[in-house]
Wavefront OBJ file of the C-alpha trace (Angstrom):
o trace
v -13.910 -61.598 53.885
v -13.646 -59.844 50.672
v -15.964 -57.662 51.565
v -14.540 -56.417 54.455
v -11.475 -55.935 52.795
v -13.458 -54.076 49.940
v -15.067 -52.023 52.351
v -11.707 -50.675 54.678
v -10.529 -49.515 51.681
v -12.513 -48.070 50.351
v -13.244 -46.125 54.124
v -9.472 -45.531 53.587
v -9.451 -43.567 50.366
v -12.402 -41.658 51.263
v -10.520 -40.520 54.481
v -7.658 -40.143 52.410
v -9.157 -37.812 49.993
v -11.436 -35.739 52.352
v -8.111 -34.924 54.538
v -6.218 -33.760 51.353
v -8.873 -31.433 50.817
v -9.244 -30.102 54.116
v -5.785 -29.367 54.326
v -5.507 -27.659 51.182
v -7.190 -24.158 51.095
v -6.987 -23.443 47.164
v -9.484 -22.718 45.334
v -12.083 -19.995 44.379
v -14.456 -18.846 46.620
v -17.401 -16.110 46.366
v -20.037 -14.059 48.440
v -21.681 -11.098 49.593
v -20.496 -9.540 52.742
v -22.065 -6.916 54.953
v -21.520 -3.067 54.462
v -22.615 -0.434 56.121
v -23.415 2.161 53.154
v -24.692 -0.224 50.556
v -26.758 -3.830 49.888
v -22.790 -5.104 50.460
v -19.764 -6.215 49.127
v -19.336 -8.974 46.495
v -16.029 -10.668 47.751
v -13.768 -13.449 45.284
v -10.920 -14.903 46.530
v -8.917 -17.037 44.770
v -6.122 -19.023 46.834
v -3.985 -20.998 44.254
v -1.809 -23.850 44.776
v 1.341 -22.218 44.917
v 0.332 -19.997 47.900
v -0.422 -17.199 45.825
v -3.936 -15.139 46.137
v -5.912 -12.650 44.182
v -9.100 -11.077 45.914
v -11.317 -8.768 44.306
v -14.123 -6.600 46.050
v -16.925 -4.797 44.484
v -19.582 -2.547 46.529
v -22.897 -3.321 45.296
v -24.975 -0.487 43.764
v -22.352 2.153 44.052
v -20.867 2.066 40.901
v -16.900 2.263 42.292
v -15.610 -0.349 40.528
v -13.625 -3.680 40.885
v -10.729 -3.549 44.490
v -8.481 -6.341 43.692
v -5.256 -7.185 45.975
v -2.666 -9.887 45.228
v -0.381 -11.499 47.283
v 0.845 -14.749 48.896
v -0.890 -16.587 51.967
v 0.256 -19.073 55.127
v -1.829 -21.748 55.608
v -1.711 -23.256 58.992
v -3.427 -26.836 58.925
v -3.622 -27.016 62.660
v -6.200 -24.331 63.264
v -6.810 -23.963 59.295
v -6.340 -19.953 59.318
v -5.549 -18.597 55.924
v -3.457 -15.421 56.041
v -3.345 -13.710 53.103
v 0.278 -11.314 52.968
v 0.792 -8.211 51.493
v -1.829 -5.749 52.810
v -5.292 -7.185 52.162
v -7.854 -6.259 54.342
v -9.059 -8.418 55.908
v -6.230 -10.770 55.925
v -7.326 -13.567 57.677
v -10.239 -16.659 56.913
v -10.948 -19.986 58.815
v -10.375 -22.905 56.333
v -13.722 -24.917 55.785
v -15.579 -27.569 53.933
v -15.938 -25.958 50.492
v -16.254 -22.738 52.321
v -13.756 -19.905 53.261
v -14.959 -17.562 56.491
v -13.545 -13.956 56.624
v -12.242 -13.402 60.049
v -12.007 -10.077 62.047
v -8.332 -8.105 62.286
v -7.237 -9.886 65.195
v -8.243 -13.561 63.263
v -11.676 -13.904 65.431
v -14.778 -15.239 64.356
v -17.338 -12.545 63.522
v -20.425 -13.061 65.593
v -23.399 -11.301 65.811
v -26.740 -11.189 63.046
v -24.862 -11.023 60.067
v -22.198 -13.624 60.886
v -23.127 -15.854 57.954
v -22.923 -13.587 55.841
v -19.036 -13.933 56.172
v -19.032 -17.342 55.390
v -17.506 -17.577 51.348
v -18.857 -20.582 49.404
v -16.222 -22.514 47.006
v -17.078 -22.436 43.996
l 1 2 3 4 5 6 7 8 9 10 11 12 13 14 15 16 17 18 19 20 21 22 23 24 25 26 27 28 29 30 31 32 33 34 35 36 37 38 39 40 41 42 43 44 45 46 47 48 49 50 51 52 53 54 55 56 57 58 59 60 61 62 63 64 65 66 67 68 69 70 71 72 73 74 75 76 77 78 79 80 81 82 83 84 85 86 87 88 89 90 91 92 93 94 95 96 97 98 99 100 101 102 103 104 105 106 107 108 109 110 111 112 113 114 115 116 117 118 119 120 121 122 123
């Protein structure tokens, strides 16, 4: 009997925890996404607790610099879309486990050969 009790709750905190963190976004992610002029585009984003973002973008190879954009972002938990405000292109990723996937312009997935290569890791 003990066990059983044992063992629902501990299913319950487990359940507990893993749906706090898929319904909160924050955190620091990282990558390399595709471009068409270089070997691509290392990509941080950094989605903080209080809805507030910083990304930064840096084109391998070429020498240009860090891009960075700040800003706040919307978080819908139903279809777990991030939407980052205030001008960042592209402004929209798909929520994951410990992973953060850059959308296209009109929030679709991006298909094709180099859709994994969209997919930002937490970490």
């Amino acid at each position: 009997m003990n066990n059983k009790i044992l063992l629902g709750l501990a299913l319950f905190f487990s359940l507990f925890i893993l749906s706090c963190a898929v319904n909160d976004p924050s955190g620091i992610y990282a990558g390399v996404t595709p471009a068409a002029d270089c070997p691509g585009i290392s990509v941080v984003v950094i989605l903080s607790p209080n809805s507030s973002y910083k990304v930064t973008y840096q084109y391998i190879d070429r020498g240009d610099g860090l891009t960075t954009f700040t800003g706040t972002y919307s978080y819908d938990k139903a279809s777990k879309i991030v939407t980052l405000n205030g001008g960042t292109i592209p402004p929209y990723y798909k929520a994951g486990n410990k992973s953060l996937t850059q959308l296209d312009m009109e929030g679709k997935v991006i298909k094709g050969q180099f859709a994994a290569m969209y997919v930002l890791r937490k970490i």
